[in-house]
Steps between C-alpha positions, in 0.01 A plus 500: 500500500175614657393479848233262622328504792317142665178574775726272768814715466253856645582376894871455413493825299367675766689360742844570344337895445485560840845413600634677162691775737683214629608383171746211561801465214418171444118316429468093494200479366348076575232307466348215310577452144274651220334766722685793286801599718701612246233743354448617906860618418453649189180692606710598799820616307300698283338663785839588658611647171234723388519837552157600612344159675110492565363559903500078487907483450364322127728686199312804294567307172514819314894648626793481293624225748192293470529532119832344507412252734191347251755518232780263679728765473563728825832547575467463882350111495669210466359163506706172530389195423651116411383547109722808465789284524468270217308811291890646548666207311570509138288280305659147480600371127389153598089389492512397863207636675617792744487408890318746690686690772372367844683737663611846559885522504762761634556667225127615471583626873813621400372738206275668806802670611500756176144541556540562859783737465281752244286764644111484436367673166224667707617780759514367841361148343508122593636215317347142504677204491203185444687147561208237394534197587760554794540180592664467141770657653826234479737515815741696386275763325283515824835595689562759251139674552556459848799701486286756367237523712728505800625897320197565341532805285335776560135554334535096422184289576518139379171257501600137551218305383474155595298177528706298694687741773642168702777474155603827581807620741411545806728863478306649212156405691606695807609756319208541287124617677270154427158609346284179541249548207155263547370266266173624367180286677300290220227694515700839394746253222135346364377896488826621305492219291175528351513866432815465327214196287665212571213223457485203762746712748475239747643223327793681347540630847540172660700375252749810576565420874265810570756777317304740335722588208595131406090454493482758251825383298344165504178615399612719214680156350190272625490321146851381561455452848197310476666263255773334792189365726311368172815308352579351871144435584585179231731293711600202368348611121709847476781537218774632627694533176185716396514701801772576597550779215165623614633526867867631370318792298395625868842514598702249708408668835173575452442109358687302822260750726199413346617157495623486923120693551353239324671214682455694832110461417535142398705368854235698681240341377682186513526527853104622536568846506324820235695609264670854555581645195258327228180540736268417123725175419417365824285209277805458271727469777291271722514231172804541475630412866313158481731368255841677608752321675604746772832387565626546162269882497679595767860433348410642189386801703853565645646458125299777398578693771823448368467615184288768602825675704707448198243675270702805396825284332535496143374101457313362235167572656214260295740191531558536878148550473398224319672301738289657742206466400564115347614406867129682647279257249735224640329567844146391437346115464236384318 
């Protein structure tokens, strides 16, 4: 695990450096999804941890401390998770596709407490506890941290990270001090993006809501990506039986949230509205919405949304799919 650091994270950074003598137990770190929270927290934890930190609070990278941290492996970090969960279980005997934990349950929380109870491996040391997402936090685990944090242990800091603070307990957010972090401007994303060489930034921007991680994700799997706009931009004349393994081989999530962005784009325009997240289909789109019947686009919009929350269960993905996708070349005339 190596530390990153993002040019719209320096104010925060800075900010959190000058109130470092006033070091709360407990960080909720929130903001607007993709904007690298969870790295904030790493770069953070490591900084905490090492044993000789730079005049900027940033970790030395060289220390025995920082060497362990790179290599996933020091003893005084714990990070929790909902994929730890299933990663726990024993492989099943059966083909069914594993589900993947949504959550974080109590007993993650509950194997804290032998963490909690040891004494640092560093003299007069810290240990980290990173909880990412924390709103995956189920009701009775979130009363178990809470428990926790109401005694914290000495020498104890725990980072909360979190996209969506209202789905937390109001408890754990008082007890916790709230670091707003700020969603990078376009102009310092569009900067980022291009020196990491990410060609047409703006686009893959858009079509990421503006987060500048999910740009780049998207970016770095364009060919894929670009294929979802190009087989919907056909309407009435796609094949869904055709592609719906090309959708499935992007995974079931990623597939229904191409597909709601798509038909976001298409009821805008419908409605004489621009497109938000394919700003170079716009053309494609604007054929598209003379010959849709908008009644039926917007139920099928809801069913998607549907099958977009239950993404993660172990269903046959390219025949729910096909269905899909059958039912959206359904929707055009002519």
């Amino acid at each position: 695990m190596t530390s990153q650091r993002y040019p719209w994270h320096a104010s925060t950074w800075q900010r959190l450096q000058q109130s470092r003598a006033r070091r709360h137990h407990a960080l909720l770190l929130r903001g607007k999804q993709g904007i690298a929270k969870l790295e904030f927290a790493n770069t953070l934890a490591q900084s905490l941890l090492c044993q000789s930190p730079a005049d900027d609070g940033y970790a030395c990278g060289h220390c025995v401390s920082c060497s362990w941290f790179v290599q996933n492996s020091h003893p005084d970090y714990r990070l929790l998770t909902p994929e730890q969960e299933d990663a726990a279980e024993p492989a099943a005997a059966s083909k069914k596709p594993a589900r993947k934990s949504t959550q974080i349950s109590v007993a993650q929380i509950r194997e804290l407490a032998g963490f909690l109870e040891l004494s640092s491996h560093q003299n007069d040391g810290l240990r980290i506890v990173v909880i990412h997402p924390a709103d995956a936090l189920n009701q009775t685990s979130a009363n178990a941290l809470l428990k926790m944090l109401e005694e914290p242990p000495a020498d104890v800091i725990f980072i909360l990270v979190t996209s969506h603070p209202q789905r937390l307990l109001p408890t754990i957010m008082s007890r916790c001090q709230q670091l707003e972090m700020p969603a990078p401007s376009e102009a310092e994303t569009l900067a980022w993006l291009e020196q990491q060489g990410i060609k047409d930034a703006q686009y893959w921007l858009a079509y990421s809501g503006g987060s500048p991680l999910s740009a780049a994700e998207a970016a770095a799997g364009s060919d894929k990506m670009q294929l979802v706009p190009a087989r919907l931009a056909l309407g009435q004349k796609l094949d869904p039986f055709g592609s719906a393994s090309e959708f499935a081989a992007l995974g079931m999530e990623e597939a229904t949230t191409a597909l709601q962005k798509w038909l976001y784009d298409l009821v805008a325009v419908s409605l004489g509205a621009v497109p938000r997240y394919h700003v170079r289909d716009s053309a494609a789109l604007q054929a598209l919405g003379k010959s849709v019947d908008l009644s039926a686009l917007l139920t099928f919009q809801r069913q998607v949304d549907e099958a977009r929350r239950s993404a993660s269960h172990p269903l046959n993905n390219e025949l729910q799919l096909e269905h899909l996708l059958l039912q959206y070349s359904k929707l055009f005339s002519g």
